[in-house]
ZADO-1210 file (C-alpha; in nm, 4 decimals, padded with zeros to 6 digits):
<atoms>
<atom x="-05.7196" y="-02.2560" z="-04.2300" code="UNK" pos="1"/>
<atom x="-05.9616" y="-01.9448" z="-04.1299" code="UNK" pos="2"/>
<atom x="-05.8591" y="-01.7195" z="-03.8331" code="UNK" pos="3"/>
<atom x="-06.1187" y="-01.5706" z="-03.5969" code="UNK" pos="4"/>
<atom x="-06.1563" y="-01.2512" z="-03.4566" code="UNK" pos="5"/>
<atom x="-06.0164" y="-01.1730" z="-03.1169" code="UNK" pos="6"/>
<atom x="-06.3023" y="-01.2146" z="-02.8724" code="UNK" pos="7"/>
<atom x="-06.1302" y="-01.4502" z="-02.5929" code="UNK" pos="8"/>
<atom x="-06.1991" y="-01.2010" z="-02.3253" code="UNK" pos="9"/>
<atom x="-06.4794" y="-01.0102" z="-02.4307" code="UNK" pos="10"/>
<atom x="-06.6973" y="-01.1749" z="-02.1776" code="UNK" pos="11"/>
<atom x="-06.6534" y="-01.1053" z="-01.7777" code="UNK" pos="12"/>
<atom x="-06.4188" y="-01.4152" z="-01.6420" code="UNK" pos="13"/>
<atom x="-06.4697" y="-01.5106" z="-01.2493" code="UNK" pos="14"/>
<atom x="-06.0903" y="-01.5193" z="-01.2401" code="UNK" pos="15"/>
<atom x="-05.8915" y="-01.4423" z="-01.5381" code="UNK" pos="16"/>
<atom x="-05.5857" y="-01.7086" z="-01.5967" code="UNK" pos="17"/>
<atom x="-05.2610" y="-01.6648" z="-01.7004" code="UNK" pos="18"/>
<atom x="-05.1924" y="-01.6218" z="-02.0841" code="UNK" pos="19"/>
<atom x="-05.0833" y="-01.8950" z="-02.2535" code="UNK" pos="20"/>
<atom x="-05.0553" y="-01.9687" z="-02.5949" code="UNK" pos="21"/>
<atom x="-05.2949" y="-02.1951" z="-02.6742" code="UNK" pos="22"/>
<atom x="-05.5132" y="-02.3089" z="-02.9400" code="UNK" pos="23"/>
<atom x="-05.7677" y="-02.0329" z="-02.8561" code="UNK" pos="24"/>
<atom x="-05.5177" y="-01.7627" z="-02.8840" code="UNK" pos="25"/>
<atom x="-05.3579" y="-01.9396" z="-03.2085" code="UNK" pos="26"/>
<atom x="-05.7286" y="-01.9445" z="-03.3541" code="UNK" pos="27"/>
<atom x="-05.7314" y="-01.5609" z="-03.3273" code="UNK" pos="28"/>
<atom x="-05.3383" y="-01.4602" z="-03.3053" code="UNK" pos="29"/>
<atom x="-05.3541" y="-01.2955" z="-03.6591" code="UNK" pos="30"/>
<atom x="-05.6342" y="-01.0877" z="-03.5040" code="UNK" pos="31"/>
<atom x="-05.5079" y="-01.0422" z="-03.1705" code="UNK" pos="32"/>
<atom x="-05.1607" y="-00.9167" z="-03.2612" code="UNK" pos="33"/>
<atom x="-05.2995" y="-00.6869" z="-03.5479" code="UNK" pos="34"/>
<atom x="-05.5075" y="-00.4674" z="-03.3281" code="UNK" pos="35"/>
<atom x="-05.2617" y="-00.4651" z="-02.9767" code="UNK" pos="36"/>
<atom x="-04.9129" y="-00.4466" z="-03.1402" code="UNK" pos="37"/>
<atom x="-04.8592" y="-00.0786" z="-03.3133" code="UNK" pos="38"/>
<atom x="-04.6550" y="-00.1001" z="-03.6113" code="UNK" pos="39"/>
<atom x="-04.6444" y="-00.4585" z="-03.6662" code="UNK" pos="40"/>
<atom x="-04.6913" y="-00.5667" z="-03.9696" code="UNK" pos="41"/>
<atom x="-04.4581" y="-00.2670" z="-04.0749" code="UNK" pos="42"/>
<atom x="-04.1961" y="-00.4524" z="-03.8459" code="UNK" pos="43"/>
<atom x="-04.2418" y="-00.7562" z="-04.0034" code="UNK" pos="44"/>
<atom x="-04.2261" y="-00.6810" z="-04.3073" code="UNK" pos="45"/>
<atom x="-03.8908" y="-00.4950" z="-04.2812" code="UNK" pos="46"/>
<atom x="-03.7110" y="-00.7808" z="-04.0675" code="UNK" pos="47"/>
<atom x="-03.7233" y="-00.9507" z="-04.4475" code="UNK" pos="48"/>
<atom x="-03.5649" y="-00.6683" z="-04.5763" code="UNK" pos="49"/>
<atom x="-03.3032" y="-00.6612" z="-04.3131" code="UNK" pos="50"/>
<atom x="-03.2909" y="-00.9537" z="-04.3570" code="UNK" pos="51"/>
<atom x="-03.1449" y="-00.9617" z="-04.7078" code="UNK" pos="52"/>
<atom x="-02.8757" y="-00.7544" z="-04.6013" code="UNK" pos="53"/>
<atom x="-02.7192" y="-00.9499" z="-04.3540" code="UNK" pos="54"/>
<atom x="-02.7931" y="-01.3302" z="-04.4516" code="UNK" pos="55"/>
<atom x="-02.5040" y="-01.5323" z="-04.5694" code="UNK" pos="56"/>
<atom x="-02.4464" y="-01.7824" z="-04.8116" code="UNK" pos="57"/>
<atom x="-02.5027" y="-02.1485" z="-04.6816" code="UNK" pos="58"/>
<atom x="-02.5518" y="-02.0250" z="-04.3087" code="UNK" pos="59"/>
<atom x="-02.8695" y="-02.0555" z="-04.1004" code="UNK" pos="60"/>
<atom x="-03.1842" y="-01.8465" z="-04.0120" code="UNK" pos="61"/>
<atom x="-03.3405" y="-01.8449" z="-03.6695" code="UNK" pos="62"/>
<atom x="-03.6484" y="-01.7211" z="-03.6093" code="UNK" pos="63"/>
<atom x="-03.6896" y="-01.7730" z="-03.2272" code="UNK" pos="64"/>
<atom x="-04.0445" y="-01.7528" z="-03.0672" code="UNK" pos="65"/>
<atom x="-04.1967" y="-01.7451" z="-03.4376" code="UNK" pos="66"/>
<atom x="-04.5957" y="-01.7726" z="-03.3412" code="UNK" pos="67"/>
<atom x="-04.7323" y="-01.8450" z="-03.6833" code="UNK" pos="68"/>
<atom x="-04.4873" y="-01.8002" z="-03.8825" code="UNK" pos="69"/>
<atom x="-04.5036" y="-01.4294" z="-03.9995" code="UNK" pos="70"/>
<atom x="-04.1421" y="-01.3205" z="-03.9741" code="UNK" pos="71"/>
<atom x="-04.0060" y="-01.6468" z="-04.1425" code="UNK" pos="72"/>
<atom x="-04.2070" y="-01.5376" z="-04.4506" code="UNK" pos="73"/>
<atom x="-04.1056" y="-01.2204" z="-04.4649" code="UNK" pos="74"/>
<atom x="-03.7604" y="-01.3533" z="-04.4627" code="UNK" pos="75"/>
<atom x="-03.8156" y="-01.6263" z="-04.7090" code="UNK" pos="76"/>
<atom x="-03.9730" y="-01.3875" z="-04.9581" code="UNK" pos="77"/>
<atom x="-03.6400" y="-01.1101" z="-04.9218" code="UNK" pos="78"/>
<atom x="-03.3941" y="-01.3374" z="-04.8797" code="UNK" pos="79"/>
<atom x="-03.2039" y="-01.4572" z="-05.1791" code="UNK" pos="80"/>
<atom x="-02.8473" y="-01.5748" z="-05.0760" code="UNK" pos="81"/>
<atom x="-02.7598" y="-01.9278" z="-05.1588" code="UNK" pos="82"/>
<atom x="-02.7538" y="-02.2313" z="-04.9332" code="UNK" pos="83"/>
<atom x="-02.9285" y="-02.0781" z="-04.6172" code="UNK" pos="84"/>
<atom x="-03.1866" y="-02.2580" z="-04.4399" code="UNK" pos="85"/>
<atom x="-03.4622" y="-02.1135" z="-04.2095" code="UNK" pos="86"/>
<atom x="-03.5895" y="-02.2538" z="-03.8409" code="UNK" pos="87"/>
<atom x="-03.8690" y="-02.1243" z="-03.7137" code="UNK" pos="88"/>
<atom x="-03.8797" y="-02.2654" z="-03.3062" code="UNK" pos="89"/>
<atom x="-04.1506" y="-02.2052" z="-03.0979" code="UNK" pos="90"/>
<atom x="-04.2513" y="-02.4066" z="-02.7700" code="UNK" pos="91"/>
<atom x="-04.6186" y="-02.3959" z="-02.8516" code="UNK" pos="92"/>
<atom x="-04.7303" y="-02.6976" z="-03.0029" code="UNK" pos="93"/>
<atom x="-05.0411" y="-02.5271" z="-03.1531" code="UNK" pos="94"/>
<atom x="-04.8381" y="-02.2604" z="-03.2679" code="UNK" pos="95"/>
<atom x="-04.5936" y="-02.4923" z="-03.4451" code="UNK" pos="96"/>
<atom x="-04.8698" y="-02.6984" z="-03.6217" code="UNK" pos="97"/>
<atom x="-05.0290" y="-02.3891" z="-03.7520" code="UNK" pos="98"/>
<atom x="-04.7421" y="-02.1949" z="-03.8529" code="UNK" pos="99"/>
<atom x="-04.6564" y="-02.5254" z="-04.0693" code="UNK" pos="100"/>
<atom x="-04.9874" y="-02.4994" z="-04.2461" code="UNK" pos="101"/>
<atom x="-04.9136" y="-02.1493" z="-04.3234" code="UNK" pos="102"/>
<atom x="-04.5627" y="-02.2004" z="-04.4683" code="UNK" pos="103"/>
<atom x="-04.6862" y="-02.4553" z="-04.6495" code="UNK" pos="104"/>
<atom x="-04.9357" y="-02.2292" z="-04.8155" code="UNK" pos="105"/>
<atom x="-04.6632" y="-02.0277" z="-04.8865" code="UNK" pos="106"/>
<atom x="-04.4724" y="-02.3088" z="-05.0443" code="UNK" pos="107"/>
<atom x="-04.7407" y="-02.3464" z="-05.2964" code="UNK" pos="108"/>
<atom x="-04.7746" y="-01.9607" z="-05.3924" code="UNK" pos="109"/>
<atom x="-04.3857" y="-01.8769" z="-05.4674" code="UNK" pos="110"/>
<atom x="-04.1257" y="-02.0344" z="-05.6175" code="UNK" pos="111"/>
<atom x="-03.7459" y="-02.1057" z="-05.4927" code="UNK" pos="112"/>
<atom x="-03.8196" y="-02.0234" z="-05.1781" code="UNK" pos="113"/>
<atom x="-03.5552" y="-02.1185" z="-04.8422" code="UNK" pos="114"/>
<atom x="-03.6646" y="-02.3813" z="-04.7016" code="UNK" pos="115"/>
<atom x="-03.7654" y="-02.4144" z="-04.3631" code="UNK" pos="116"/>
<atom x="-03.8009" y="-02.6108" z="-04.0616" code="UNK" pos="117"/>
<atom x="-04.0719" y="-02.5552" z="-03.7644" code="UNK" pos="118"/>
<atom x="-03.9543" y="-02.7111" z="-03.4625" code="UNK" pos="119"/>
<atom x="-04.1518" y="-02.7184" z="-03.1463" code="UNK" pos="120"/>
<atom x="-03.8566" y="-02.6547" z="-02.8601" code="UNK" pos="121"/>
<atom x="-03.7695" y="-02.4176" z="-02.5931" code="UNK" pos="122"/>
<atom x="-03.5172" y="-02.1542" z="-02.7101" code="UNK" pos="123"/>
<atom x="-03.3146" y="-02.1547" z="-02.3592" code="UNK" pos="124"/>
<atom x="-03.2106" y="-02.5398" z="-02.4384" code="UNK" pos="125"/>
<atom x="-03.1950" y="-02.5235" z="-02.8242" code="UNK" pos="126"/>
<atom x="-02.8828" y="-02.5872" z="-02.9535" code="UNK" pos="127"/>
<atom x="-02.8347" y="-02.3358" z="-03.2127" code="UNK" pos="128"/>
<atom x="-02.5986" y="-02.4176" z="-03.5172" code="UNK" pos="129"/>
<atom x="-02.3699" y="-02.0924" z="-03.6662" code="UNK" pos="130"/>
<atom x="-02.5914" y="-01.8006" z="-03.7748" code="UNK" pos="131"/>
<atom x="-02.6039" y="-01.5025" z="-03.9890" code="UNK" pos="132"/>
<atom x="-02.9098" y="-01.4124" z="-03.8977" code="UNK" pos="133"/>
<atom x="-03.1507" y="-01.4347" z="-03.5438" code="UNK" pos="134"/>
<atom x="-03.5412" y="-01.2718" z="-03.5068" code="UNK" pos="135"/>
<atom x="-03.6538" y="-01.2603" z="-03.2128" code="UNK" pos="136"/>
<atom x="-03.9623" y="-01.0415" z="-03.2655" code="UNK" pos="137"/>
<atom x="-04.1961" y="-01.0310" z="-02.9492" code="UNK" pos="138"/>
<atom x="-04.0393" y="-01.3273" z="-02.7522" code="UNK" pos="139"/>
<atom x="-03.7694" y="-01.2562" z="-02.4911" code="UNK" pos="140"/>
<atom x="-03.9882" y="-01.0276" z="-02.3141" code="UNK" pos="141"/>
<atom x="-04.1974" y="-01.3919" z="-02.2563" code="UNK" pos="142"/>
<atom x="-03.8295" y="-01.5215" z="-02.1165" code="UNK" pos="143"/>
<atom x="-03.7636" y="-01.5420" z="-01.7423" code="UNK" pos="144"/>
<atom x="-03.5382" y="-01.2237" z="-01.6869" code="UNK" pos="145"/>
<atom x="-03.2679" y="-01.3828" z="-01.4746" code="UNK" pos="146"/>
<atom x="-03.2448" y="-01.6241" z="-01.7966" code="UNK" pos="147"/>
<atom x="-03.2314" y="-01.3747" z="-02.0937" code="UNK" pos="148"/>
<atom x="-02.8558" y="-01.2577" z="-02.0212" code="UNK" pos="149"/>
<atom x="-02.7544" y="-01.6067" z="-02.1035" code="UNK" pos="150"/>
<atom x="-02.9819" y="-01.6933" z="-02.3931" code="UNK" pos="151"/>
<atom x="-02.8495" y="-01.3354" z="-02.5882" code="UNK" pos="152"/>
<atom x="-02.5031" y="-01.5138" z="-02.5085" code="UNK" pos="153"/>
<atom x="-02.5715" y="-01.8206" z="-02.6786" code="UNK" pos="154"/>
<atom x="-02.6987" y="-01.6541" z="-02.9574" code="UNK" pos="155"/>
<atom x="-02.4410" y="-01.4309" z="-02.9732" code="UNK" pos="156"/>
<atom x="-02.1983" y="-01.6844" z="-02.9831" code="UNK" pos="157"/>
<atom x="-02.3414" y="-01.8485" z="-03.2555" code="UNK" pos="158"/>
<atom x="-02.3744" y="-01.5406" z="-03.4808" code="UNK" pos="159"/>
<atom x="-02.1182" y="-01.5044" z="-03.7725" code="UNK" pos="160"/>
<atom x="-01.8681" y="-01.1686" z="-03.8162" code="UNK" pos="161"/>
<atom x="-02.1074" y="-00.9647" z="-04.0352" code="UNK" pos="162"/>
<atom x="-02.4398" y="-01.1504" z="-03.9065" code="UNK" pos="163"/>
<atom x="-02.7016" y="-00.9609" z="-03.7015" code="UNK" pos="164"/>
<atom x="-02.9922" y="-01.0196" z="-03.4054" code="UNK" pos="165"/>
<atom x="-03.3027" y="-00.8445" z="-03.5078" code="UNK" pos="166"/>
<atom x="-03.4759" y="-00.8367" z="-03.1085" code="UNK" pos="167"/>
<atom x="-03.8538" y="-00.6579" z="-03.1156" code="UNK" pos="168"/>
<atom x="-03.9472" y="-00.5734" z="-02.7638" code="UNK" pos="169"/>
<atom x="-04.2182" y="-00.3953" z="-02.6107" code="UNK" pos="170"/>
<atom x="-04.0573" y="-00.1039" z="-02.3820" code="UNK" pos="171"/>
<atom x="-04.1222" y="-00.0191" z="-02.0371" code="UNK" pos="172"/>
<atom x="-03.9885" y="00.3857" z="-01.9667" code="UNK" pos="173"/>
<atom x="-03.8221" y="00.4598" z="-01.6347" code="UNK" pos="174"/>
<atom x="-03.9817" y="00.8469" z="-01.6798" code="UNK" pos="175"/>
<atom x="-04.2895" y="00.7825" z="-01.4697" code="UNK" pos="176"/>
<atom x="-04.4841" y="01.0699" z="-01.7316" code="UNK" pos="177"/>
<atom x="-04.3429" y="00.9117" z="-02.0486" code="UNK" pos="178"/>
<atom x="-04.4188" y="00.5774" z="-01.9034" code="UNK" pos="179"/>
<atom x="-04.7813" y="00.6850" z="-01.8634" code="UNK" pos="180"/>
<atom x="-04.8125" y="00.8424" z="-02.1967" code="UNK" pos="181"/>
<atom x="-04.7053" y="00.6014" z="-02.4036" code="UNK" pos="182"/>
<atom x="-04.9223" y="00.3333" z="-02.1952" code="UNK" pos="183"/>
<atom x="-05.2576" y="00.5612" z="-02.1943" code="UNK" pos="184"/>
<atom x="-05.1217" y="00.6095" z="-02.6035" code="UNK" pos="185"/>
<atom x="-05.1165" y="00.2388" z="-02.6145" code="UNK" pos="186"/>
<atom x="-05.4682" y="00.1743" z="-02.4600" code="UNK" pos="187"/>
<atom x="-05.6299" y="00.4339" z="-02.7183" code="UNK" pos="188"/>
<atom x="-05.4878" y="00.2472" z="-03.0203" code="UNK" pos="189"/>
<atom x="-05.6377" y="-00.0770" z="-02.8676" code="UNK" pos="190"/>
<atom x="-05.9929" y="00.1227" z="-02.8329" code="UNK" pos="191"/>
<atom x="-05.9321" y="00.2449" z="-03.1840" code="UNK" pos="192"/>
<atom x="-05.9256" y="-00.1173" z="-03.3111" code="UNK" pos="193"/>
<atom x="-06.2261" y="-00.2149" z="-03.1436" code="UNK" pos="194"/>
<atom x="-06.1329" y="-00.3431" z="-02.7983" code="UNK" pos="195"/>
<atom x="-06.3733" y="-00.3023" z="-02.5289" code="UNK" pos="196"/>
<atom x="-06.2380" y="-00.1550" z="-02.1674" code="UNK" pos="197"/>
<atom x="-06.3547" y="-00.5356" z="-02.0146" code="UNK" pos="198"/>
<atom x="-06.1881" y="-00.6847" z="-02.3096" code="UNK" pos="199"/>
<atom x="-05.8376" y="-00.4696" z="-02.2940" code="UNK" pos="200"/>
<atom x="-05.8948" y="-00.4950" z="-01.8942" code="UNK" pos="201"/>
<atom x="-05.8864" y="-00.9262" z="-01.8610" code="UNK" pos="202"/>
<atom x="-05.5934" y="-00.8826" z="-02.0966" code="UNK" pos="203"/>
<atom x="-05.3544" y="-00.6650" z="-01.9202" code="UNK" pos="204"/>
<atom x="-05.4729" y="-00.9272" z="-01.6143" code="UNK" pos="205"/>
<atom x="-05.4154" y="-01.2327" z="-01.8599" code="UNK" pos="206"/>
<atom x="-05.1049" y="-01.1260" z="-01.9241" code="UNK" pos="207"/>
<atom x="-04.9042" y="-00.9081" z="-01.6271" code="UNK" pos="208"/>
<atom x="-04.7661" y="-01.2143" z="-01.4845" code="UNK" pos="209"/>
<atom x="-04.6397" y="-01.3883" z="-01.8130" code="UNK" pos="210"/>
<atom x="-04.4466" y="-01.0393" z="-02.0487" code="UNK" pos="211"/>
<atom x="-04.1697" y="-00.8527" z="-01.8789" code="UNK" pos="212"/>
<atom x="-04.1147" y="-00.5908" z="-02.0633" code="UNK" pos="213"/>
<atom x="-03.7424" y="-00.3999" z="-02.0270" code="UNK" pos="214"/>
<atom x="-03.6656" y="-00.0472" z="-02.1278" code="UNK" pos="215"/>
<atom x="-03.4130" y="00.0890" z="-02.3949" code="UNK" pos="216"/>
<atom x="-03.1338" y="00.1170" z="-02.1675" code="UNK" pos="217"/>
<atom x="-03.1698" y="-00.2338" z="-02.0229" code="UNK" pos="218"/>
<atom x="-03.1862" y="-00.4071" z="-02.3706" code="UNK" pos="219"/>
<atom x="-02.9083" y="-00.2014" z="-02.4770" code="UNK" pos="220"/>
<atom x="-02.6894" y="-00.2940" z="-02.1689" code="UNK" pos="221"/>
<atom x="-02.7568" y="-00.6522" z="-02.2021" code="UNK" pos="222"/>
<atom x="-02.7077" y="-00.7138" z="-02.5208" code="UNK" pos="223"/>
<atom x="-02.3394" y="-00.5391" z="-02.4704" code="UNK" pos="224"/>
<atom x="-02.2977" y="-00.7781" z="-02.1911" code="UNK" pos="225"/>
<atom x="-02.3833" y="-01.0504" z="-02.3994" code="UNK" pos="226"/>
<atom x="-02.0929" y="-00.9336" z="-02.6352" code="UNK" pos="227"/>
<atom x="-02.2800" y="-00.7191" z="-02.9079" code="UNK" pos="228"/>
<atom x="-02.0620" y="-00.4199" z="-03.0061" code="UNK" pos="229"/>
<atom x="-02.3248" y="-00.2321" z="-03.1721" code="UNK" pos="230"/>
<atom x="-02.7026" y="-00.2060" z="-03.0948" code="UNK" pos="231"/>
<atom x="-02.9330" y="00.0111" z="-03.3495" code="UNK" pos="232"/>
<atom x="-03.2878" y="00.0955" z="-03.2855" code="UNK" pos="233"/>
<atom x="-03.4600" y="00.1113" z="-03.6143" code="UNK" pos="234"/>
<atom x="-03.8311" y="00.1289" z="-03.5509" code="UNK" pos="235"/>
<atom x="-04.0115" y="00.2782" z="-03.2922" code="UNK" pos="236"/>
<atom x="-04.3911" y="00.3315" z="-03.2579" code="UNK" pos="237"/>
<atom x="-04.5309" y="00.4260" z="-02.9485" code="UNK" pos="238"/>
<atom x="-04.3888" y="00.1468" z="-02.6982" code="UNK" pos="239"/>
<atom x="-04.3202" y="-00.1135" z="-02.9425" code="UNK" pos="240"/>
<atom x="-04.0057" y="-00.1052" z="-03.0431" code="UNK" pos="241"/>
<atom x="-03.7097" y="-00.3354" z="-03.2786" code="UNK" pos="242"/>
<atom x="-03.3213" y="-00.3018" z="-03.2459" code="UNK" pos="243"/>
<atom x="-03.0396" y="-00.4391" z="-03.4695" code="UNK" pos="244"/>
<atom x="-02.7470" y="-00.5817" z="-03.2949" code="UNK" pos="245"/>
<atom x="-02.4688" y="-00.6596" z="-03.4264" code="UNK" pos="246"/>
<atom x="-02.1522" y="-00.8804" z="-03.3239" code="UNK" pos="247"/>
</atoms>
């Protein structure tokens, strides 16, 4: 179970396709998301802590677009409450099978840990089972727009009194200066960790088609339409962002 660096578009494509999480991008994803996403693994780790605070006896854990896994461990290791179960869903069947591997690596390195199911399944058609906790950490800006109203409403509906969302988002800034700022910001931490201008150039191509990010105000507004009374930001670095919401 070794992952590689990131070098899927270090090499000048003829046409640069859509991105798509495949088993190339799984083979580097550790890689990949470590050197492009600011903050993460400080986001990560603090979802588990949040998540001890609001998980409930004997009530599920979602973690909805879960890649490999990384949130779900970070939960399993904070969270001790009786009687909850995780479920990690992801549509990607590559990501599924490896994020299996790496719980189960997991398994064998703590103790009394929640257990947890990895189910390969689309998050819009999922029927979800009452919550006390939902992570979505990097995924509904992946979600067709006109459809993200109504999945916030589902999970909404399925999350306990006292329960919370956890939503990480990438922002988009209706300032045009603070827009560009925080973008040009953005590119110089992806030079910092070793990405070439070819390399971050195919990427932003790879990818302009397939992540739609929102800004602040648009997450806030649709979560309140979705019947949140209370949305938090907690973490902010550069434009990478998480929010709690609560019911």
């Amino acid at each position: 179970m070794s992952d590689d660096a990131d070098r899927l578009f270090s090499h000048p494509m003829t046409r640069v396709q859509d991105f798509v999480f495949n088993e190339d991008v799984v083979r580097v994803f550790p890689d990949m998301i470590k050197r492009s996403v600011p903050g993460y693994p400080t986001i990560v780790e603090n979802i588990g802590v949040l998540a001890a605070r609001f998980a409930q006896p004997d009530t599920y854990l979602y973690d909805l677009g879960a890649s490999l896994g990384a949130v779900t461990q970070a939960v399993r290791r904070h969270v001790k409450a009786e009687g909850c179960r995780v479920v990690a869903l992801d549509n990607s069947k590559a990501m599924v099978e490896r994020c299996q591997e790496y719980l189960k690596a997991q398994d064998s390195m703590f103790q009394e840990l929640l257990p947890v199911e990895v189910v390969e399944a689309d998050i819009l058609e999922f029927p979800f089972q009452p919550a006390s906790l939902v992570t979505m950490n990097f995924t509904l800006q992946f979600i067709d727009p006109e459809r993200r109203g109504e999945l916030l409403s589902r999970i909404r509906a399925s999350l306990l009194p006292g329960g919370a969302l956890v939503l990480s988002e990438k922002l988009r800034f209706d300032d045009d200066k603070e827009q560009a700022l925080l973008n040009d910001l953005h590119l110089d931490f992806k030079r910092a960790n070793g990405y070439s201008e070819l390399e971050i150039a195919q990427k932003r191509a790879a990818i302009e088609n397939v992540m739609k990010p929102d800004s602040l105000d648009q997450h806030r507004a649709r979560l309140h339409d979705a019947g949140f009374s209370q949305v938090v930001p907690w973490f902010q670095c550069l434009n990478f962002a998480s929010l709690i919401a609560l019911p």
